[in-house]
C-alpha positions in Angstrom: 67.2 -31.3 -12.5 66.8 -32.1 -9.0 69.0 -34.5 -7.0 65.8 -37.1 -7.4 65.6 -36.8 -11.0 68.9 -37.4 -11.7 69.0 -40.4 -9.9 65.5 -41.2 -11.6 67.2 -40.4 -14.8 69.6 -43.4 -14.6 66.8 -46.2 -13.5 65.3 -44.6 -16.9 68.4 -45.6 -18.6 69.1 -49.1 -17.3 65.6 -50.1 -17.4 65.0 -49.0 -21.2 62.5 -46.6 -20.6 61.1 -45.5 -24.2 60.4 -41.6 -24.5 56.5 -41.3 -24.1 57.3 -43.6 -20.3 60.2 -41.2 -19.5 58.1 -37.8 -20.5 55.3 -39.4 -18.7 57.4 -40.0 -15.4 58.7 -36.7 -15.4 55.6 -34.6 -15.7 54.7 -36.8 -12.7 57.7 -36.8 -10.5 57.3 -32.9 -11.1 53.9 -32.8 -10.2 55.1 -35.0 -6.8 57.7 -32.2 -6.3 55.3 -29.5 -6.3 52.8 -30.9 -4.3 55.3 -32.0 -1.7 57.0 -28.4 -1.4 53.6 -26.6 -1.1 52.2 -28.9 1.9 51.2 -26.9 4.4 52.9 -26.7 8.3 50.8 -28.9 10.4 50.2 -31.7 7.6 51.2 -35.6 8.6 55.1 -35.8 8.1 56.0 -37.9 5.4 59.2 -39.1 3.2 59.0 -36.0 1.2 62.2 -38.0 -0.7 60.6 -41.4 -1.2 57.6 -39.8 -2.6 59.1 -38.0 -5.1 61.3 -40.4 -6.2 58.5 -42.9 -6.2 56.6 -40.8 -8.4 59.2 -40.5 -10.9 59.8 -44.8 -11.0 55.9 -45.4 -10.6 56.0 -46.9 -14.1 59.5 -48.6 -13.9 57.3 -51.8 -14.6 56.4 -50.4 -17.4 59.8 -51.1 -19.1 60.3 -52.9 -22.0 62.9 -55.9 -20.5 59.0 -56.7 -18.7 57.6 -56.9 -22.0 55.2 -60.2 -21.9 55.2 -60.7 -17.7 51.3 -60.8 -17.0 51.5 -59.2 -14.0 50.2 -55.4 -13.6 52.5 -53.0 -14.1 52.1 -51.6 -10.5 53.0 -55.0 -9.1 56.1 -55.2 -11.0 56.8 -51.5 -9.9 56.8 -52.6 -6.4 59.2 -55.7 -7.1 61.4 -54.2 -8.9 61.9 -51.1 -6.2 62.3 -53.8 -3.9 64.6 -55.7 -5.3 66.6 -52.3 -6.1 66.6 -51.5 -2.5 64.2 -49.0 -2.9 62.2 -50.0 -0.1 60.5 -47.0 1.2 59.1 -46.5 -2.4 57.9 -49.8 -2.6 54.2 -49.7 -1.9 53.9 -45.9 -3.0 54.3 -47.3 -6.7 52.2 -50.4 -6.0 49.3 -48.6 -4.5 49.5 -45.9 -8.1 47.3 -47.3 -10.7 44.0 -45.3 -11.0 41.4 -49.2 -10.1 43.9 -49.7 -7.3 41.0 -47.7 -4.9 38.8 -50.7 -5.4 40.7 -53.0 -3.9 41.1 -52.5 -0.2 44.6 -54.6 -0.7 45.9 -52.1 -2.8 43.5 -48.8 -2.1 46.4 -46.1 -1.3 46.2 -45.8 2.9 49.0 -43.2 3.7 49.5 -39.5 2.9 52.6 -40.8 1.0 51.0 -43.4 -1.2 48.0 -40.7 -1.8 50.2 -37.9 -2.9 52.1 -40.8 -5.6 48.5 -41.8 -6.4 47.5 -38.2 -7.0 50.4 -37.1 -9.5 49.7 -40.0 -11.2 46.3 -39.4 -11.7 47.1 -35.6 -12.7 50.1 -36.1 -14.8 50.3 -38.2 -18.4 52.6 -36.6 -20.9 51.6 -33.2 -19.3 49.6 -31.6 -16.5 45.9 -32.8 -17.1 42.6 -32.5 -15.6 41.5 -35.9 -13.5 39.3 -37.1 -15.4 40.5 -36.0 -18.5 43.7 -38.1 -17.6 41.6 -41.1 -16.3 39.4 -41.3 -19.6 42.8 -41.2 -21.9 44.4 -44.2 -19.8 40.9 -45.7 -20.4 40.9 -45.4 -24.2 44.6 -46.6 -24.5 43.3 -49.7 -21.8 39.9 -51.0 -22.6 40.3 -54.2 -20.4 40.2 -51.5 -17.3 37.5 -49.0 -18.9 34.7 -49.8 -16.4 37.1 -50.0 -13.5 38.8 -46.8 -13.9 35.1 -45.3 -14.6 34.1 -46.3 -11.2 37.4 -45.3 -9.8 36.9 -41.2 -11.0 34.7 -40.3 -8.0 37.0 -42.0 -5.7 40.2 -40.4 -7.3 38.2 -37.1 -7.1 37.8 -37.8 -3.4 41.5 -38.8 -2.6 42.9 -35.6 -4.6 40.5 -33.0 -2.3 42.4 -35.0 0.2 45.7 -34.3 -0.8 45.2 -30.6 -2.0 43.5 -29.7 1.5 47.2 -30.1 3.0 48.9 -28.1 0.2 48.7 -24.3 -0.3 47.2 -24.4 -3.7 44.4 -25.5 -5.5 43.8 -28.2 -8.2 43.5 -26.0 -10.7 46.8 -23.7 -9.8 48.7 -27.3 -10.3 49.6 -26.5 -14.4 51.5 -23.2 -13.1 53.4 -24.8 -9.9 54.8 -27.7 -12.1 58.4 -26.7 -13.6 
């Protein structure tokens, strides 16, 4: 386990995560990991440790002690890194949910928020296809079906973005995740 993990691994703990939300946030937090060590010299500089560790707690308002808040999980993310002083992951798990691209509020901006948005979108209980991912959170989310329909193509567009600064392709991602 990384240094990220572990320290991942405890928010898991204190927050209740049940085992299909703490699979789920490794596969992406590995996914994060892989993309980040494989960017290519000359991309935009980012937190390389706020993104991955933002892609592991993505989901932290996901957690059970949330259970019945009517907020989106993505907006509790965001508060709760906050609140845990997790600033610089703050908008990176706010700006994750696959509809967040229709709304220019919460559309990811930076190369950070898009690499988060991107292991999300590629990583549910293992490494999946986009769409294939983006069709299963549909099914288990029918009140965001048509939205995360119309999100694909945009999605699709925002991962060419990410994988033109790292040294492997989209499909290559399944063998560079540990």
């Amino acid at each position: 386990m990384t240094q990220l993990s572990t320290k991942a691994a405890g928010f898991f703990e204190r927050y209740r995560y049940p085992d299909w939300l703490v699979a789920h946030s490794r596969v992406v937090g590995a996914i994060a990991e892989a993309l980040v060590a494989a960017r290519r010299r000359g991309a935009v500089k980012i937190d390389a440790d706020a993104v991955v560790l933002a892609a592991y707690l993505h989901d932290i308002g996901r957690s059970p002690l949330l259970e019945g808040d009517p907020r989106d999980h993505n907006i509790l993310s965001g508060l709760i890194l906050a609140a845990e002083g997790e600033g610089a992951c703050v908008e990176l798990a706010r700006r994750h949910a696959i509809y967040t691209v229709l709304d220019p509020e919460l559309a990811p901006r930076t190369a950070e928020e898009k690499l988060v948005y991107v292991a999300d979108r590629r990583g549910g209980q293992g490494v999946q296809p986009l769409e294939e991912r983006a069709r299963d959170t549909a099914r288990r989310n029918p009140k965001y079906a048509a939205d995360i329909e119309r999100a694909i193509p945009l999605a699709k567009a925002i991962e060419r973005e990410v994988f033109a600064d790292v040294s492997f392709g989209p499909d290559e991602l399944v063998e560079k995740v540990r």
